[in-house]
VOZADO-523820 format. One record per residue (C-alpha): x, y, z; residue number from 1. Coordinates in Angstrom, 1 decimal, decimal comma, padded with zeros to 4 digits. Each point is the difference from the previous one (the first is absolute). Last residue first. Layout:
BEGIN
[r [X Y Z] NUM]
...
END
This chain:
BEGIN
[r [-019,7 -015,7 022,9] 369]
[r [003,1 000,7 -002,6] 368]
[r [-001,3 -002,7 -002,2] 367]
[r [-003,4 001,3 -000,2] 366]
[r [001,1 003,2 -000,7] 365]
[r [002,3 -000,6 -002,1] 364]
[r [-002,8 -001,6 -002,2] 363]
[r [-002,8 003,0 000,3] 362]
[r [003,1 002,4 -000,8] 361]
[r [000,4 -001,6 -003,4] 360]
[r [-003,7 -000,3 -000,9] 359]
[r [-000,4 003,8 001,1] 358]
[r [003,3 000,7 -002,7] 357]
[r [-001,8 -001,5 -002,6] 356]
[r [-003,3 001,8 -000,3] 355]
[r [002,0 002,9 000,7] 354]
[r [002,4 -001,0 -002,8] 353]
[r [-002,4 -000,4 -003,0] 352]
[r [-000,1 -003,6 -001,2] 351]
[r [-002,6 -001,0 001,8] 350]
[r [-002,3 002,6 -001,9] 349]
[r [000,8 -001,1 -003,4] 348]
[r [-003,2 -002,7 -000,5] 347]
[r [-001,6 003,6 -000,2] 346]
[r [001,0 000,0 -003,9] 345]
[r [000,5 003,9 -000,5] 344]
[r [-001,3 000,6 -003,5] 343]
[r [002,7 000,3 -003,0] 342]
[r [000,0 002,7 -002,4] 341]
[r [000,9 -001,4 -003,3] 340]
[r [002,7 000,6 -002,0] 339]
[r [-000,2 -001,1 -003,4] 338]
[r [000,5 -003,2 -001,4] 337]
[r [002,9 -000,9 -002,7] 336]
[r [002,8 -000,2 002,5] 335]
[r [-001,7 -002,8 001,9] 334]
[r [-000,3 -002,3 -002,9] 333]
[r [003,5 000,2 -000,8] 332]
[r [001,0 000,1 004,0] 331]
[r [-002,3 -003,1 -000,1] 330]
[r [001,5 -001,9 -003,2] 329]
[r [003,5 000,6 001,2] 328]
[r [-000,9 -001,2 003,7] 327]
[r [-001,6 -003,1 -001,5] 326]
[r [002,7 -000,9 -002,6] 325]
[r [003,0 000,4 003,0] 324]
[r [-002,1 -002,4 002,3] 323]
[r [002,6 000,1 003,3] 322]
[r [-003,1 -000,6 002,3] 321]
[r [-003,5 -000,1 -001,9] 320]
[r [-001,9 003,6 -000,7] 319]
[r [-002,5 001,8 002,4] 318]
[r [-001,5 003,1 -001,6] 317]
[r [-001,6 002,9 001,2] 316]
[r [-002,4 002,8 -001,5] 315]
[r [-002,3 -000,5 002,4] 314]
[r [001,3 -000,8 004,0] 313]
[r [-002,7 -003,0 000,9] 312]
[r [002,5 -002,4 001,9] 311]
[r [003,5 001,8 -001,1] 310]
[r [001,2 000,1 003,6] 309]
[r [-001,2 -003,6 000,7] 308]
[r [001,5 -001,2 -003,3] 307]
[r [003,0 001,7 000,0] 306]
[r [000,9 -001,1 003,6] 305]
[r [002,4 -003,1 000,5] 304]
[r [001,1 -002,1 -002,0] 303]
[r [000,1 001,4 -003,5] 302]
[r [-003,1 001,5 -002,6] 301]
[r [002,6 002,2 -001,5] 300]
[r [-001,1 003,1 -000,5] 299]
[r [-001,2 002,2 -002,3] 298]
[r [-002,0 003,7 001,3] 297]
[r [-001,5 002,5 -002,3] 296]
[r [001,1 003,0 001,8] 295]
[r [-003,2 002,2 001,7] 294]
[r [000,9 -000,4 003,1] 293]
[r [-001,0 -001,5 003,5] 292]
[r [001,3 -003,8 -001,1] 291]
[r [003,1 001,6 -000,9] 290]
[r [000,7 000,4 004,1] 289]
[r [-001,0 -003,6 000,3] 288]
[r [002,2 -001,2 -002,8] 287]
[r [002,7 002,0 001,6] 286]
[r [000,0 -001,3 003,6] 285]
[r [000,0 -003,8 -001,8] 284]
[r [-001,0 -002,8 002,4] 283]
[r [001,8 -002,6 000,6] 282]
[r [001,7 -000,2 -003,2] 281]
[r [001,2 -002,7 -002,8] 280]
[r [001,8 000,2 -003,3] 279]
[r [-000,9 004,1 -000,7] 278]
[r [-001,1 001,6 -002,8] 277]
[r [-001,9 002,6 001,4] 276]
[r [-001,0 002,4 -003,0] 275]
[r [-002,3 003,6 000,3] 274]
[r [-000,7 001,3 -002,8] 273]
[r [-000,9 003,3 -001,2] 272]
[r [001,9 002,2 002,3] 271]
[r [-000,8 002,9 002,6] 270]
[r [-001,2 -001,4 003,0] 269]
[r [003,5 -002,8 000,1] 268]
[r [002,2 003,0 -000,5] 267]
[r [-001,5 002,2 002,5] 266]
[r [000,0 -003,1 002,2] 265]
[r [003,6 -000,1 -000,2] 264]
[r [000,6 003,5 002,0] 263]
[r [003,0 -001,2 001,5] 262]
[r [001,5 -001,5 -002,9] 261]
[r [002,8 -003,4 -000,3] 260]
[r [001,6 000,0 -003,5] 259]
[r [-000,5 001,8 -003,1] 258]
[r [000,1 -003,3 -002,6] 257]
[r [-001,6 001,7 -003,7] 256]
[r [-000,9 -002,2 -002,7] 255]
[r [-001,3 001,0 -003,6] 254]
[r [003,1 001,7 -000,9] 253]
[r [002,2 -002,3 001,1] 252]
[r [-001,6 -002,5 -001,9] 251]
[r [003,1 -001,5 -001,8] 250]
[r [-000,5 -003,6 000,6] 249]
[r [003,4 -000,7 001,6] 248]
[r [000,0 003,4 001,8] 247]
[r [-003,5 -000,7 001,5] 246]
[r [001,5 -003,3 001,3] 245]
[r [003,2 001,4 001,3] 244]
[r [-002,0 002,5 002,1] 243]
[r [-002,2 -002,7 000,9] 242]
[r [003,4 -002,3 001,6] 241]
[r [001,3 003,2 001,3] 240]
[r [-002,8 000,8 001,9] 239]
[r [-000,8 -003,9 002,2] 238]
[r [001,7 000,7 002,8] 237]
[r [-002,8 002,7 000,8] 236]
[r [-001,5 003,3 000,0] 235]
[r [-003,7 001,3 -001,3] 234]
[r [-002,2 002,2 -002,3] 233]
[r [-000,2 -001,9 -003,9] 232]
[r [-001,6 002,3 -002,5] 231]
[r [-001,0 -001,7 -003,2] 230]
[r [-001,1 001,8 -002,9] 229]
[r [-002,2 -001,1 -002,3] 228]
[r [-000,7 002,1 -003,4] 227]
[r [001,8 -002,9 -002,0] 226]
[r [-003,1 -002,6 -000,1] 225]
[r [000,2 -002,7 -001,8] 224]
[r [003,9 -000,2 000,7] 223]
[r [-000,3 001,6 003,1] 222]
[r [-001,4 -002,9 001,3] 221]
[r [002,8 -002,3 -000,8] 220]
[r [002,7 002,4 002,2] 219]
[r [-002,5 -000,3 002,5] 218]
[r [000,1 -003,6 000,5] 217]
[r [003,8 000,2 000,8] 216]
[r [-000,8 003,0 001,9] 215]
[r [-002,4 -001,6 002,1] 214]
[r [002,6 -003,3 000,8] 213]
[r [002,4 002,0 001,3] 212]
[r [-002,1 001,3 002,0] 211]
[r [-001,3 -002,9 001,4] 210]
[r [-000,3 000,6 003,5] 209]
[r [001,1 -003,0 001,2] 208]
[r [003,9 000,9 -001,5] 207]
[r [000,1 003,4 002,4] 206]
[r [000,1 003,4 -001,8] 205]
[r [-002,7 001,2 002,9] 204]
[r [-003,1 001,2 -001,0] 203]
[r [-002,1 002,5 -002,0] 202]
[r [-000,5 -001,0 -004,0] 201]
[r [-002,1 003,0 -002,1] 200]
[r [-001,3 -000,3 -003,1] 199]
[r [-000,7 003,4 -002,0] 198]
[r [-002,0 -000,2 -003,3] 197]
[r [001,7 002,8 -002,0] 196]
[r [-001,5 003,2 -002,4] 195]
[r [-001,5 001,6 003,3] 194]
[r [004,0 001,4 000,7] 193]
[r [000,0 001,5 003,4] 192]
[r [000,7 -003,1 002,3] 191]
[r [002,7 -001,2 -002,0] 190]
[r [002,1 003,7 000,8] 189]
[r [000,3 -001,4 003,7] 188]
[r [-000,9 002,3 003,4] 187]
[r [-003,4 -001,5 001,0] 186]
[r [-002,8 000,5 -000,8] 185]
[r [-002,0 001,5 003,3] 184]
[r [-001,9 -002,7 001,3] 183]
[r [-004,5 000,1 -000,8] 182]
[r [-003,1 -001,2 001,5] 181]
[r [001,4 -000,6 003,3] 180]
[r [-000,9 -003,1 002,5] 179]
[r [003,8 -001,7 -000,6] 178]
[r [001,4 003,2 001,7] 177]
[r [-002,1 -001,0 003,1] 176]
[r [002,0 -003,2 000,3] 175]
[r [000,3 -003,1 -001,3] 174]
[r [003,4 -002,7 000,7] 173]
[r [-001,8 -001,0 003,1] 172]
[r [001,1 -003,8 -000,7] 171]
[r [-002,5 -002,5 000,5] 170]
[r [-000,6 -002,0 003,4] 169]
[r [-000,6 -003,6 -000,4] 168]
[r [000,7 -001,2 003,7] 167]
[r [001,9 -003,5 000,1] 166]
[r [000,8 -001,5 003,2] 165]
[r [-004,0 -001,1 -000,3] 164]
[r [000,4 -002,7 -002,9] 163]
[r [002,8 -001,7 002,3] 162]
[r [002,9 -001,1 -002,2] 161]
[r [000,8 -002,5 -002,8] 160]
[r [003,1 001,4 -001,2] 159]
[r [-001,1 -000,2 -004,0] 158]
[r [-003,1 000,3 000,2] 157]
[r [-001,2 002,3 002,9] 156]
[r [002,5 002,2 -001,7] 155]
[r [-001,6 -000,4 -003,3] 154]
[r [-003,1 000,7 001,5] 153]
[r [001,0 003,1 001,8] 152]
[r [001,9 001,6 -003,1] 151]
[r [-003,6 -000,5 -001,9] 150]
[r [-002,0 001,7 002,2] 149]
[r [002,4 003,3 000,0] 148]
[r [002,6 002,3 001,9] 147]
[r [000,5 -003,6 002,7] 146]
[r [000,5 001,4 003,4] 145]
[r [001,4 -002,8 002,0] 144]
[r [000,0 -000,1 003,6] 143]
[r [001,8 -001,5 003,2] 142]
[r [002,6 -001,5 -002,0] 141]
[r [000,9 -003,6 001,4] 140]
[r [-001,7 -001,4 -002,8] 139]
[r [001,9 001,0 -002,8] 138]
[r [002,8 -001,2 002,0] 137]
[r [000,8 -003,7 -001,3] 136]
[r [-002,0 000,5 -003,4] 135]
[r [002,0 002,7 -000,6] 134]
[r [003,2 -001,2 001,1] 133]
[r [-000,4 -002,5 -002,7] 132]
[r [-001,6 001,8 -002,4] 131]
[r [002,8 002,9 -000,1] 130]
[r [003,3 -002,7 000,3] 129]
[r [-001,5 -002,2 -002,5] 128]
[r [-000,3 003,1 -002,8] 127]
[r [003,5 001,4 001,1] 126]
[r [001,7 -003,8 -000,7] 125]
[r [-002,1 000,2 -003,3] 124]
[r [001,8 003,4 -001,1] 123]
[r [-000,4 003,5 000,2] 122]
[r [-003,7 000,3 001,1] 121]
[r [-002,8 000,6 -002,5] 120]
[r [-001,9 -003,5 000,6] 119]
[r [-000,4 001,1 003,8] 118]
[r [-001,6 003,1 -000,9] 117]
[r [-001,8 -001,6 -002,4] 116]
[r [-001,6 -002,5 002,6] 115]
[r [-000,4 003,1 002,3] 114]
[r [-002,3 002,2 -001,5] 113]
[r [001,0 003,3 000,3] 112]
[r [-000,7 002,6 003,0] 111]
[r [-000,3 -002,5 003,2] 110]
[r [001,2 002,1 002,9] 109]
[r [000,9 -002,1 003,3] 108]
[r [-000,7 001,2 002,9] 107]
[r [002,0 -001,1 003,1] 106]
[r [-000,9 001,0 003,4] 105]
[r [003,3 000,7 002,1] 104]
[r [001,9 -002,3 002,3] 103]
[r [002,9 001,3 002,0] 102]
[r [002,3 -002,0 001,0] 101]
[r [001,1 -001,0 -003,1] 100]
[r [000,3 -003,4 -001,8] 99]
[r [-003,1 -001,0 -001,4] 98]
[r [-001,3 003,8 -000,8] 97]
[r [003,5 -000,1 -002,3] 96]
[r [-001,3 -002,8 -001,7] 95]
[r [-003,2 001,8 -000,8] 94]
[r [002,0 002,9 -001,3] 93]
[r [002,2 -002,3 -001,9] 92]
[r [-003,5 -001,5 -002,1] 91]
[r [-001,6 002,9 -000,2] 90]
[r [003,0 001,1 -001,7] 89]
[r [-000,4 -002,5 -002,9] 88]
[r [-003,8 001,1 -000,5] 87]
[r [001,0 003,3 000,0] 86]
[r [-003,3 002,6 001,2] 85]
[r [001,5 000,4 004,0] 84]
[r [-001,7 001,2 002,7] 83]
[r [001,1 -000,3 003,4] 82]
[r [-002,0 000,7 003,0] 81]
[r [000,5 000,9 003,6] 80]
[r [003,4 001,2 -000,5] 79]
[r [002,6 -000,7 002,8] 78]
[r [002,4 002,0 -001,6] 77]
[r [003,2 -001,4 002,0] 76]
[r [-001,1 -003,4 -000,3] 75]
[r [-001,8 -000,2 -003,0] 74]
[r [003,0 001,9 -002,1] 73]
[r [002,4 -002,1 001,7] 72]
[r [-001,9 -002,7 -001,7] 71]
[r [-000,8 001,6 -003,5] 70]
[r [003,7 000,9 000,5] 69]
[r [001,1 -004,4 000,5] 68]
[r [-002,6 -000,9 -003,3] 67]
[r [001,3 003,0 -002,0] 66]
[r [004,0 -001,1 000,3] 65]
[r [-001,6 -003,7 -001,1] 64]
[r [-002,0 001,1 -003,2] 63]
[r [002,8 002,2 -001,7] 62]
[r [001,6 003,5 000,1] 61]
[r [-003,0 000,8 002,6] 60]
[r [001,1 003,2 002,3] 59]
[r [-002,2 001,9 001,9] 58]
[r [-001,5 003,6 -000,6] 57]
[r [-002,9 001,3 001,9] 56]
[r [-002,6 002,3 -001,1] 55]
[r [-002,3 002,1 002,3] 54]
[r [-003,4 001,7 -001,0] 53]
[r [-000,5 002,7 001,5] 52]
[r [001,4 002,1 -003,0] 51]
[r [-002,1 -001,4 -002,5] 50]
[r [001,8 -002,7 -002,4] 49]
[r [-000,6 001,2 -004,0] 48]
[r [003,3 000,9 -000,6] 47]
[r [001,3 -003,3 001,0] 46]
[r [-001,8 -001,5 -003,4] 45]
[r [002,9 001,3 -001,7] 44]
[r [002,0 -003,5 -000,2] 43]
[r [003,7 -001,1 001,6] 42]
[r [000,7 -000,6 003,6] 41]
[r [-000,1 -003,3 000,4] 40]
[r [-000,7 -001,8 003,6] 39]
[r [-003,8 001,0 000,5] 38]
[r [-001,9 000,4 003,2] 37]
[r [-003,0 002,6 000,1] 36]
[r [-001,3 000,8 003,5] 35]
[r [-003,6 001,1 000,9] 34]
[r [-000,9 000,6 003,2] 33]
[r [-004,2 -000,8 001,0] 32]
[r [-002,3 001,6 001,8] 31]
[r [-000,6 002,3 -003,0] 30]
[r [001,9 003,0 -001,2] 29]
[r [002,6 -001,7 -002,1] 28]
[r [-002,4 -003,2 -001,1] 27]
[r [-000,8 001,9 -003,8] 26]
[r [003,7 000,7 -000,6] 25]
[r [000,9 -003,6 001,0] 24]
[r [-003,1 -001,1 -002,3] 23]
[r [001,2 001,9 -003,0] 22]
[r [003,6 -001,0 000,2] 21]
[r [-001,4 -003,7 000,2] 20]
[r [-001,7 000,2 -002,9] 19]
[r [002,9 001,6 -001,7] 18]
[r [002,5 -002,2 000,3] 17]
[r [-003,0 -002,7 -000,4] 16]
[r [-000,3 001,6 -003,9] 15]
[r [003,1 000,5 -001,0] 14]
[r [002,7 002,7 -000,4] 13]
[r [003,1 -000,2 002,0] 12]
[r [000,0 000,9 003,6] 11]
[r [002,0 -003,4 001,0] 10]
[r [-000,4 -003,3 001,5] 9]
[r [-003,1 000,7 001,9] 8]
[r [-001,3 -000,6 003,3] 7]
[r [-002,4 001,7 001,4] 6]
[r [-000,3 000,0 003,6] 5]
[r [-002,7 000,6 002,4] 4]
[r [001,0 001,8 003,8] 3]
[r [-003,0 000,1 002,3] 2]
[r [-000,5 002,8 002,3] 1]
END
């Protein structure tokens, strides 16, 4: 039996958390051992873990303590692979490979375009640091999975690598569920009132998201338009600064923030439109989950994803990066169309998980041969 790890920072709420949850669960009665490594404790995803799956704890208060227990963790472990969807991680975990005994394959998950990952960071000291080591070990890893086409290229462009140590492989986020005609509605008074236009926003409150940005255009909308109602499903760093905003303008009655839901598809099936406002992506899990409803669906036509998620989805719109007067003129546009029922684009096929998950095998096992 071969042992693959997962290594996550934490169970919180996001889309390669998940992922990775999903595959462990998946690998637990194959030839395969599943282990999930994380170092903080907090998020709810834990709940989700099946009981053959193991977990295991280490400690990371900062970059060097995780190099030396990703190294002990190697060497008393022994796992066969390690699989980690950090870009800055993926660089210790590699390091770590250089200096323990024992040396696992490395795969490195690609899940947002790099270049703005890099611009994101802290400071410019933080931004050298990531494409530096980058470009160094990139290389090293054994394979990259890339969640879309245009993750890989900018990868191959900006660290110069090996066209075939990337696979494109996108995420499984669809499932069975996504194949019904109809969700139950779910358990919110908006939901029951035909006299609004419901728009729903599903992420984490994180700055690259654009939140913030959404309900500052929203709060323009509603002045054409006051039947909108915006209902924003997610947890973040970045709540108290919305909640401040929707105080400032005095929407709160048009606005609702209910945090992190289970049953968030329910949400998503059930609404009017659908809004990713996000900077950049690799490749959105919701868009591609909206993509099988009936919402009218904006997004942001951002590196990476929209467009090849959106590719011949009706009653769809991709609008510029950070363009307040587009999004207001589209959820304004948007709002006055009715509902249409959408027909199931077959383009959507490699995003379901079982298509997924046989790519994902396919690569360990030729790395584990």
């Amino acid at each position: 039996m071969k042992k693959i790890s997962f290594i996550i920072p934490s169970f919180n709420v996001g889309g390669s958390e998940f992922n990775f949850i999903k595959k462990a669960n998946y690998l637990q009665d194959s030839e395969y051992i599943p282990e999930l490594v994380y170092w903080l404790e907090e998020g709810e995803l834990h709940k989700h873990i099946k009981p053959k799956v193991s977990t295991k704890k280490i400690k990371g208060p900062n970059l060097i303590y995780l190099l030396f227990e990703f190294i002990s963790y190697f060497n008393k472990s022994k796992p066969e692979i390690v699989h980690t969807a950090n870009y800055m991680i993926a660089n210790i975990v590699l390091i770590a490979k250089v200096f323990s005994s024992h040396k696992p394959k490395v795969i490195i998950g690609a899940e947002s375009d790099f270049n703005a990952v890099c611009k994101a960071s802290k400071n410019f000291i933080d931004e050298f640091i990531l494409r530096s080591l980058s470009k160094f070990f990139y290389h090293r890893s054994d394979k990259i999975i890339s969640v879309s086409k245009g993750v890989k290229n900018g990868l191959l462009a900006e660290l110069k690598l090996k066209e075939s140590k990337i696979n494109v492989i996108y995420n499984g986020v669809l499932t069975d569920k996504h194949s019904q005609e109809f969700s139950e509605l779910p358990v919110h008074h908006w939901y029951y009132n035909n006299e609004i236009c419901l728009v729903c926003a599903i992420g984490r409150l994180s700055p690259e998201k654009g939140i913030y940005e959404l309900v500052s255009a929203f709060s323009k909308a509603i002045i054409v338009n006051n039947n909108l109602r915006l209902l924003i499903i997610g947890e973040g760093n970045e709540q108290n600064r919305i909640n401040k905003l929707v105080r400032d303008n005095k929407i709160e009655k048009y606005i609702e923030m209910i945090g992190f839901k289970d049953n968030y598809y329910s949400y998503l099936d059930n609404c009017d439109i659908y809004i990713l406002n996000s900077f950049y992506e690799g490749m959105s899990n919701i868009l591609a989950e909206a993509a099988t409803t009936s919402a009218k669906i904006i997004s942001t036509n951002c590196n990476y994803g929209p467009n090849e998620i959106l590719h011949g989805v009706s009653e769809s719109k991709l609008i510029d990066v950070n363009n307040e007067g587009q999004l207001v003129d589209a959820i304004i546009e948007f709002s006055n169309k009715k509902k249409v029922k959408r027909k199931h684009s077959s383009h959507l096929k490699k995003f379901y998980f079982e298509e997924s998950i046989k790519k994902y095998i396919k690569t360990i096992q030729e790395l584990t041969k």
